[in-house]
Kinemage of the C-alpha trace (Angstrom):
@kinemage 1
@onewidth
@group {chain A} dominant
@subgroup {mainchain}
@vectorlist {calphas} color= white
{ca unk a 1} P 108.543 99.685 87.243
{ca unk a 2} L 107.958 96.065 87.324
{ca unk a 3} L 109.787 92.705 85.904
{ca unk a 4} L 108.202 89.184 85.693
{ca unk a 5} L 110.871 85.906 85.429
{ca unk a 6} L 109.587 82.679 84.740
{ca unk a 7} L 111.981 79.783 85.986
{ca unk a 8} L 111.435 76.291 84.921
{ca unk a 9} L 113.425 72.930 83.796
{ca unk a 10} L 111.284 72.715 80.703
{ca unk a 11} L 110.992 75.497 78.004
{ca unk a 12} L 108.825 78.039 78.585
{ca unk a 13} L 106.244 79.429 76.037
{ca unk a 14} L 104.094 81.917 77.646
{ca unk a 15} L 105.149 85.316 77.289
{ca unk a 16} L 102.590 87.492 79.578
{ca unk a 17} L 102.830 89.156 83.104
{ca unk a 18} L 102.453 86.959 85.891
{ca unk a 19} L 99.272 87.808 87.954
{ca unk a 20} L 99.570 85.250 90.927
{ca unk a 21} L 103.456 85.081 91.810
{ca unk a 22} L 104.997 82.316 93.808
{ca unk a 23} L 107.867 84.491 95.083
{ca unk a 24} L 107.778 88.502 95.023
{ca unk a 25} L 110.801 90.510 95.512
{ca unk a 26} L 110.457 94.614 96.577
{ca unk a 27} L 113.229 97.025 96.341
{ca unk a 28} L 111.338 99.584 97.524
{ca unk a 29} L 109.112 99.425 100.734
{ca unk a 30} L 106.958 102.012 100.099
{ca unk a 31} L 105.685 100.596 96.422
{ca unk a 32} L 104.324 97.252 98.831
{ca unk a 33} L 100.565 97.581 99.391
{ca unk a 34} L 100.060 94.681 101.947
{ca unk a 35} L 96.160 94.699 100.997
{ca unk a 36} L 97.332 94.078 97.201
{ca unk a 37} L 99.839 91.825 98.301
{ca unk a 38} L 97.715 89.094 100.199
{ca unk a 39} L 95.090 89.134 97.468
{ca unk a 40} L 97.692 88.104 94.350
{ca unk a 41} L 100.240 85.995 96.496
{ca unk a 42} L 99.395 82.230 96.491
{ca unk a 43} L 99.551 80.398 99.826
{ca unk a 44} L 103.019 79.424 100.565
{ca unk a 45} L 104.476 82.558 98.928
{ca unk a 46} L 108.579 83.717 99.608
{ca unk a 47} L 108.519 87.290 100.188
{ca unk a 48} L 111.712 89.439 99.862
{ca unk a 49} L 111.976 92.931 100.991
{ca unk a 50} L 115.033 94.889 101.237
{ca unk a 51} L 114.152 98.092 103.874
{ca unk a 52} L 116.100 98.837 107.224
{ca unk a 53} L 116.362 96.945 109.799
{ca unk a 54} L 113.728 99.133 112.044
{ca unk a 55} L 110.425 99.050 109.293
């Protein structure tokens, strides 16, 4: 399952999936394919994963 947000001050318009996020948030560990990851983040992307402390 996936779920796009888009935040702004103005009034947003577009209503698509986001291809190239700014920040990503996982639930799940195991759906995160780094490869996949570093190829649609955009430099000086937030990353949030919850997983256990040890992975």
């Amino acid at each position: 399952m996936a779920s796009f947000l888009r935040v702004d001050k103005e009034k947003i318009f577009l209503k698509c999936e986001i291809k190239y996020p700014n920040e990503l948030l996982s639930f799940d560990v195991s759906l995160i394919n780094p490869e996949e990851i570093r190829k649609l983040m955009v430099p000086g992307s937030t990353i949030l994963l919850n997983a256990d402390k040890g992975r």
